[in-house]
C-alpha positions as CSV (number, residue, x, y, z in Angstrom):
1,X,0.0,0.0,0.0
2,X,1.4,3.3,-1.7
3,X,1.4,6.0,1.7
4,X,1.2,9.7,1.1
5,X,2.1,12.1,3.4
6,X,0.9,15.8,4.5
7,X,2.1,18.3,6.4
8,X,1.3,21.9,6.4
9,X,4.2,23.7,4.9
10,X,2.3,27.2,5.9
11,X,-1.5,28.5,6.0
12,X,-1.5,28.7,2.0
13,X,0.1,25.5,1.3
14,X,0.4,21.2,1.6
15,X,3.4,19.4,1.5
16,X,2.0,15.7,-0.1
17,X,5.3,13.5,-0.2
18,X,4.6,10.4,-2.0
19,X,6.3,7.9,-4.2
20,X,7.1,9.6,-8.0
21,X,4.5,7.3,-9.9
22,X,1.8,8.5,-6.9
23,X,3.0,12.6,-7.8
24,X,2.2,11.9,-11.3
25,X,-1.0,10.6,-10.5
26,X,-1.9,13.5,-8.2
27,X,-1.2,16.1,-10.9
28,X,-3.0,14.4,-13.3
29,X,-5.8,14.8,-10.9
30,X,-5.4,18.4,-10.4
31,X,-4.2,19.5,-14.1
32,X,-6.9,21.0,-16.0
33,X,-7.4,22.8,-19.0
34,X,-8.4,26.9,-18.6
35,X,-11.2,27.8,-20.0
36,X,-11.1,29.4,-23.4
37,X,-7.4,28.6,-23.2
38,X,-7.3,27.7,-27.3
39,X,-8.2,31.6,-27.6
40,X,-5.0,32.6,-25.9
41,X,-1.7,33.7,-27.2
42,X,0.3,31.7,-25.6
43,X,-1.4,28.6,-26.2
44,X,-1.8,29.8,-30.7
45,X,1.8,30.6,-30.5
46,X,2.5,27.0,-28.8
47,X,4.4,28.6,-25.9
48,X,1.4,26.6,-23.2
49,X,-0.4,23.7,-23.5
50,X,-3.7,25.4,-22.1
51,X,-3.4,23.3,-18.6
52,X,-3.3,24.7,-15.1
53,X,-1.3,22.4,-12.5
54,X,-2.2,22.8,-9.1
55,X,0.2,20.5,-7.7
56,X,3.9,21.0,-8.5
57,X,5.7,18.0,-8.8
58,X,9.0,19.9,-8.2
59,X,8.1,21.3,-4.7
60,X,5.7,19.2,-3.8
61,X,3.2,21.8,-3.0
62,X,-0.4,22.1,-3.7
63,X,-3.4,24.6,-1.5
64,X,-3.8,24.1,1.7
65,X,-7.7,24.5,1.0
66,X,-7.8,21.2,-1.8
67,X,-7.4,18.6,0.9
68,X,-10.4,17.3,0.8
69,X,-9.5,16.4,-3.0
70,X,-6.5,14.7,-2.2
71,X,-8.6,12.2,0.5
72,X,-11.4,12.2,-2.8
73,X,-7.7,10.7,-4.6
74,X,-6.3,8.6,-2.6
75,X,-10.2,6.7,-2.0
76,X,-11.0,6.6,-5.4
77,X,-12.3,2.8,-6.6
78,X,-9.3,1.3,-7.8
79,X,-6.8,2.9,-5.4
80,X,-4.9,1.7,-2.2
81,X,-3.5,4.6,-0.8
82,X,-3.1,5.9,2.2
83,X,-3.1,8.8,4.1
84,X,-0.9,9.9,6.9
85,X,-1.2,13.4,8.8
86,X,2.1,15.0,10.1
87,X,1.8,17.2,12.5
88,X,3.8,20.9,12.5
89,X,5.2,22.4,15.6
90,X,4.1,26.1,14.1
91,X,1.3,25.2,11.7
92,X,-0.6,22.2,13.6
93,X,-2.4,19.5,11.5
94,X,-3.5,19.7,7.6
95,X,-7.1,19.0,8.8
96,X,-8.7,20.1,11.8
97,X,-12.5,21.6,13.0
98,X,-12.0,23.2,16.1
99,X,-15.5,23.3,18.2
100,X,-16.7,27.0,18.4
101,X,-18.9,28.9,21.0
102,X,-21.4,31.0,19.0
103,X,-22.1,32.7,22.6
104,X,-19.8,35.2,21.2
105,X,-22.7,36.4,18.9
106,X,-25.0,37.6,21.9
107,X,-22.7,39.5,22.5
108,X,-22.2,41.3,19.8
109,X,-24.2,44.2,19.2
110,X,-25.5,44.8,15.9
111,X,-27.1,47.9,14.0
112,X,-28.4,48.6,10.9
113,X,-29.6,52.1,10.0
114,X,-28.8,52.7,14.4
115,X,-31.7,49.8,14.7
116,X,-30.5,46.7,16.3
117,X,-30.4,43.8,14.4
118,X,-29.8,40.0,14.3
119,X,-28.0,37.5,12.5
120,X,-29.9,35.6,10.5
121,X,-30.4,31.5,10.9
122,X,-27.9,31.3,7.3
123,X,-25.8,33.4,8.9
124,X,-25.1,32.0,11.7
125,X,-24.7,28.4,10.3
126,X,-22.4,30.0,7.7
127,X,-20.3,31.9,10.5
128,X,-20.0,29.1,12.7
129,X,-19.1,27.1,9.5
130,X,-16.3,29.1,8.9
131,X,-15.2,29.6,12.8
132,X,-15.4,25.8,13.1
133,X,-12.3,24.9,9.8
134,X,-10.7,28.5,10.0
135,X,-11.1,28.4,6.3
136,X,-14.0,28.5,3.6
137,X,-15.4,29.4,0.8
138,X,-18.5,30.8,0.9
139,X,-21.1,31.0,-1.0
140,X,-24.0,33.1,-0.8
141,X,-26.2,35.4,-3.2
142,X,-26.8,39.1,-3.7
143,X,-29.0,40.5,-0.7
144,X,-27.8,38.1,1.6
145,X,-25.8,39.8,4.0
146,X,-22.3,38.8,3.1
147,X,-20.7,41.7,5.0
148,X,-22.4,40.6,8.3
149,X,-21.7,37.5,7.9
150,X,-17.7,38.9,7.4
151,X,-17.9,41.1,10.2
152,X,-19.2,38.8,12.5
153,X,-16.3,36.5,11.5
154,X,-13.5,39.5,11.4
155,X,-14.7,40.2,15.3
156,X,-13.9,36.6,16.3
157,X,-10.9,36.4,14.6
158,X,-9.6,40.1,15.7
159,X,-9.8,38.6,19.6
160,X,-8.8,35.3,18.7
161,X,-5.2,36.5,17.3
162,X,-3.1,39.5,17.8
163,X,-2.2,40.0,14.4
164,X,-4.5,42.4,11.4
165,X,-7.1,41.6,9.0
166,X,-6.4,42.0,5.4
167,X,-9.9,42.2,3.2
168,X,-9.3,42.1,-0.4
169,X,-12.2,44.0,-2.9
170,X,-11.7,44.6,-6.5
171,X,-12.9,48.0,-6.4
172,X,-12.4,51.5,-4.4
173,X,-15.7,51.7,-4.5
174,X,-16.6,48.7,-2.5
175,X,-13.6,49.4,0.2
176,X,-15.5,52.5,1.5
177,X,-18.4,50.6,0.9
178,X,-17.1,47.8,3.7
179,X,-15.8,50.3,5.5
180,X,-19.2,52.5,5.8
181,X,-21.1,48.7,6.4
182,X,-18.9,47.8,9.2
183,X,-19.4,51.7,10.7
184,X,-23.3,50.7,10.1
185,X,-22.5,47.2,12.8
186,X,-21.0,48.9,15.2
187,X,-22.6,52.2,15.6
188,X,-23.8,51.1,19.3
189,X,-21.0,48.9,20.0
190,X,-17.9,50.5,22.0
191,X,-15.6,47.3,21.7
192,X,-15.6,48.5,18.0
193,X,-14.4,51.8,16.4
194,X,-14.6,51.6,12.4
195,X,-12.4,54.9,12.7
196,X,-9.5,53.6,14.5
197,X,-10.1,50.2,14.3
198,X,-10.1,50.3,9.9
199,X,-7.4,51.5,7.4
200,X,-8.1,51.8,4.0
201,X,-6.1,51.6,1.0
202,X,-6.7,52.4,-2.4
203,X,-4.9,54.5,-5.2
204,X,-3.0,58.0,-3.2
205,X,-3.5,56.3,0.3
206,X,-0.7,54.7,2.6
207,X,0.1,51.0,2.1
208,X,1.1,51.2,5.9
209,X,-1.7,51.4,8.7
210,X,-0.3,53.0,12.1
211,X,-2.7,51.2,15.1
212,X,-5.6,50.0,13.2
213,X,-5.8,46.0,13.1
214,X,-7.7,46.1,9.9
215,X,-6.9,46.6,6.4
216,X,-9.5,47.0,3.7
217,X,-8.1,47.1,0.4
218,X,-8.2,46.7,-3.8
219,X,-6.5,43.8,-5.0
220,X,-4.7,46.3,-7.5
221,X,-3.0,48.4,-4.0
222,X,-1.2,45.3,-2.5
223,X,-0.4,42.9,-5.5
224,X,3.3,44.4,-5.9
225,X,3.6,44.1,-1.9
226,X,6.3,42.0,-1.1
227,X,5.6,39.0,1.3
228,X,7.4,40.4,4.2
229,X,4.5,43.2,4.1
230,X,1.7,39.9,4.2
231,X,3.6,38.5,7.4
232,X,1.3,41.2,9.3
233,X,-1.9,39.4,8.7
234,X,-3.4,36.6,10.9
235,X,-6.3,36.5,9.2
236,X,-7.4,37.1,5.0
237,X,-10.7,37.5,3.2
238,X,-12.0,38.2,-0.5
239,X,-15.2,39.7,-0.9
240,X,-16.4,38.8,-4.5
241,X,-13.8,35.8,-4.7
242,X,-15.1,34.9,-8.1
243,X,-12.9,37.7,-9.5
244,X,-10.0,36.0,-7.8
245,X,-9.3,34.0,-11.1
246,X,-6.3,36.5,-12.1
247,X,-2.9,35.4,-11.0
248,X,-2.1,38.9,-8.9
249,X,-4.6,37.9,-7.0
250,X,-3.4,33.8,-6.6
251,X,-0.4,35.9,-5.7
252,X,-1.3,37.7,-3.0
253,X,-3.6,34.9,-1.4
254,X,-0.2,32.8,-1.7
255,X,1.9,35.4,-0.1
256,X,-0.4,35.0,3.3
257,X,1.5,32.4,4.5
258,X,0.6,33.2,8.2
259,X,-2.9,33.8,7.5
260,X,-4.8,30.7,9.5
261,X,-7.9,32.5,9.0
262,X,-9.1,32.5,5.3
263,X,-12.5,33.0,4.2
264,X,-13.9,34.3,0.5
265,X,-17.4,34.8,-0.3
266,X,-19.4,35.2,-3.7
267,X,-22.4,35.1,-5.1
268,X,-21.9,33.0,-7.7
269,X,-19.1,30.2,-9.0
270,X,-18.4,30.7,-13.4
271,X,-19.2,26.5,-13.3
272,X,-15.8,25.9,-14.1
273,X,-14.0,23.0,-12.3
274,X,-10.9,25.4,-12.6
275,X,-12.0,28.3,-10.7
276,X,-13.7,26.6,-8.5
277,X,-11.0,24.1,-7.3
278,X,-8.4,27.3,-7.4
279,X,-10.5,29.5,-5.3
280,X,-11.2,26.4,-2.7
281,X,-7.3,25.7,-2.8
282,X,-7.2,29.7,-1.9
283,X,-9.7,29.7,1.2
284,X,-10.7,26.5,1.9
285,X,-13.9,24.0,0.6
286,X,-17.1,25.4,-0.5
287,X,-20.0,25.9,1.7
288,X,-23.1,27.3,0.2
289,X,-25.2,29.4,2.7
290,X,-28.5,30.0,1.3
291,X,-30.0,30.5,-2.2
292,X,-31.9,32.9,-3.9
293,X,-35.1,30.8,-4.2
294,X,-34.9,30.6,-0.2
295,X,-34.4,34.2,0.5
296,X,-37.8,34.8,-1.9
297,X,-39.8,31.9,-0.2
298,X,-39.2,33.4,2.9
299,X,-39.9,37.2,1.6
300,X,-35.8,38.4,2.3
301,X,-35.9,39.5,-1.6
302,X,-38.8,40.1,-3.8
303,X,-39.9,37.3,-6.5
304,X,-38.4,37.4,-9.8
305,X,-40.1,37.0,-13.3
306,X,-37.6,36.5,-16.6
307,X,-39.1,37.1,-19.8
308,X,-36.7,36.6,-22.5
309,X,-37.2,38.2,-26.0
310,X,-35.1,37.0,-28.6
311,X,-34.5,39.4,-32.2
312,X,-34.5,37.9,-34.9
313,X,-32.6,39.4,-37.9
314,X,-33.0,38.9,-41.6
315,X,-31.4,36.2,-43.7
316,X,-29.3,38.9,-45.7
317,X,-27.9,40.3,-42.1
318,X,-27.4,36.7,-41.1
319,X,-25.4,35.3,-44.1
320,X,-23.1,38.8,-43.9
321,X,-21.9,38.0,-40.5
322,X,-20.3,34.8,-41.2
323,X,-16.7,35.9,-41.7
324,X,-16.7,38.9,-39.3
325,X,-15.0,39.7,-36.0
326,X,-16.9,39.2,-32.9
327,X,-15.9,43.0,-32.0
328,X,-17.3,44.2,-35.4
329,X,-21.1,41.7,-34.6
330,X,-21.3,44.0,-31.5
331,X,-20.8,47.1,-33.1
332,X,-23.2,46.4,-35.4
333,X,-25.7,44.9,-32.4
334,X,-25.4,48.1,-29.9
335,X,-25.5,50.6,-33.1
336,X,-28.8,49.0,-34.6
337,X,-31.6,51.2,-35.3
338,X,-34.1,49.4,-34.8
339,X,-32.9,47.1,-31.8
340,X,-32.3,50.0,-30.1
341,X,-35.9,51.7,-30.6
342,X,-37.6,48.6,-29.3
343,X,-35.3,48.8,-26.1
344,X,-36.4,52.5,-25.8
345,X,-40.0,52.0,-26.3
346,X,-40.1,48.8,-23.7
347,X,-38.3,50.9,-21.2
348,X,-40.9,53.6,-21.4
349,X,-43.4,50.9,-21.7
350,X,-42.8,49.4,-17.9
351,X,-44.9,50.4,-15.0
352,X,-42.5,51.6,-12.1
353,X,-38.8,52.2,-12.2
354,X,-37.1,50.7,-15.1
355,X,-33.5,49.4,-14.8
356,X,-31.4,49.3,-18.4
357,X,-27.7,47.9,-18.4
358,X,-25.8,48.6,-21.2
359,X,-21.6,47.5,-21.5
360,X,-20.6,50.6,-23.9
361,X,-21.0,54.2,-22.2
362,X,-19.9,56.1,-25.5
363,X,-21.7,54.0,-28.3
364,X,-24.7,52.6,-26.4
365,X,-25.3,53.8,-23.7
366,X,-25.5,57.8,-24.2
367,X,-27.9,57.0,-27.0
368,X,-29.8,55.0,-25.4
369,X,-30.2,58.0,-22.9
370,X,-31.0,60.6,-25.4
371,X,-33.5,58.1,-27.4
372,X,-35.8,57.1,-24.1
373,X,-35.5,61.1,-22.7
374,X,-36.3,62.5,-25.9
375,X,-39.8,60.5,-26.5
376,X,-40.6,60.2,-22.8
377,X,-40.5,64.9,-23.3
378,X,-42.4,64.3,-26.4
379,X,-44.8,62.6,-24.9
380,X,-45.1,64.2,-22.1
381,X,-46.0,67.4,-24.6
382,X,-48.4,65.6,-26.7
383,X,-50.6,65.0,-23.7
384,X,-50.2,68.7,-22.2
């Protein structure tokens, strides 16, 4: 019987020593191809063969968050292997649930709007979840409280370490965003300050916090950091982790060696086996917290109708589109008369407020603008 061991190297990363043939096996397991990857320069100009390896042969290191996979490996019909847990002086044990006392959450006192408020049942479960494996990857849709839910962990995990909280964001936007949500928490609560207790960074803003034991940043601020800068952080967490796909961010994640704490929430996963086994390798296994279709049953979010209306062109416009680029079909999509009079006259159609998204500002958008104002003031002058 073939043994494999694992030890934590660090918080980011598994040490899997095994026989040669068993390492080949294991990054067969975790080699996959990136999606769209025949689209990709390097892969035309024959420089990649399209694959991602998670585990590395060489150093023997794969994320700490993809155990799970490697016991889903080494059980696997067909297989006798087995597993054996090493144990680090500094890091502990590659698996381990620690039992956690959700007491903590009585006492802390939340606010929304200065009202007092309460977790939710999701919440909690998702919160003690996380507490419970120190790492996870959370999922959990629009409207459902993700900030609570990372507040409530950041409190724990400020008075269960001495060291800071890095939160990652991919905008500036969403950092004062966090940082106006966690002000919201803790308006009544004098064991927390947002003020002193937060630092943000963005572009024109220090990369070095003086007291504060939290750090709310872009992705785009830190990725240059070196990882001497990352050794300050105890604890990690991604908000919107399904834009954690670019390798800055992999980066930075990988950097947080000393981060035992590592939790990422989104609202949604791309369906890709790729992102999501890199994003559980970066914060630990995937828990899903609640769903949309519960948050409506339960009247959290209002129901949701789809209607779908498909355009159909002529055969002429059809049968000219066959040899062109796919940035020459949109142009010719968002810059369509008559597409874009339906869209004006169904906007202006709707009872209530009316929502349009549009990708282009210059070419589609501003028109679209100028199209729905100028009949809705026509209108409005036909009836005066």
């Amino acid at each position: 019987m073939d043994i494999i061991r694992i030890r934590k190297k660090n918080h980011a990363f598994l040490h899997v020593d095994c026989e040669p043939s068993v390492a080949n096996e294991l990054c067969d397991f975790f080699t996959f191809f990136v999606p769209g990857y025949k689209f990709m320069p390097s892969y035309k100009n024959k420089m990649w063969d399209g694959k991602i390896r998670l585990f590395d042969t060489r150093t023997k290191e794969l994320y700490a968050g993809l155990y799970q996979y490697i016991e889903e490996f080494a059980n696997a019909e067909g297989r006798d292997y087995r597993i054996e847990l090493e144990h680090d002086n500094y890091y502990g044990l590659p698996k381990t649930d620690t039992p956690i006392d959700m007491s903590f959450m009585k006492d802390l006192i939340l606010t929304a709007g200065g009202n007092p408020i309460e977790a939710r049942d999701y919440q909690l479960k998702a919160i003690e979840h996380g507490l419970t494996r120190k790492s996870a990857m959370l999922i959990s849709p629009t409207a459902s409280g993700k900030s609570l839910i990372i507040y409530s962990l950041l409190r724990y995990v400020l008075d269960a370490q001495d060291k800071r909280a890095l939160i990652i964001v991919p905008t500036t936007s969403l950092v004062e965003q966090m940082y106006a949500d966690f002000g919201d928490y803790s308006t009544q609560d004098p064991e927390f300050d947002v003020k002193s207790m937060c630092h943000r960074i963005y572009a024109g803003r220090p990369k070095f916090a003086e007291d504060e034991r939290v750090i709310i940043t872009t992705w785009q601020s830190i990725y240059k950091m070196p990882g001497s800068w990352f050794e300050q952080f105890g604890a990690v967490f991604g908000d919107e982790a399904h834009n954690f796909k670019a390798k800055s961010l992999t980066s930075i994640l990988s950097k947080c060696r000393d981060a035992e704490y590592r939790y990422g929430t989104t609202g949604t996963l791309d369906g890709t086996q790729t992102h999501k086994l890199v994003l559980e390798g970066l914060f630990g296994p995937a828990f899903y917290v609640t769903t949309t279709k519960k948050l409506m049953d339960e009247g959290s979010l209002s129901d949701l109708d789809i209607s779908v209306l498909l355009l159909k062109y002529s055969e002429e416009f059809r049968k000219g589109f066959g040899k062109r680029s796919y940035q020459e079909e949109i142009d010719f999509i968002v810059t369509h008369e008559k597409r874009n009079q339906l869209i004006t006259n169904l906007a202006l159609d709707q009872d209530g407020n009316t929502l349009v998204l549009f990708q282009f500002v210059e070419k589609h958008g501003k028109p679209l603008y100028h199209a729905i104002n100028d009949k809705r003031i026509n209108v409005v002058k036909y009836f005066m």
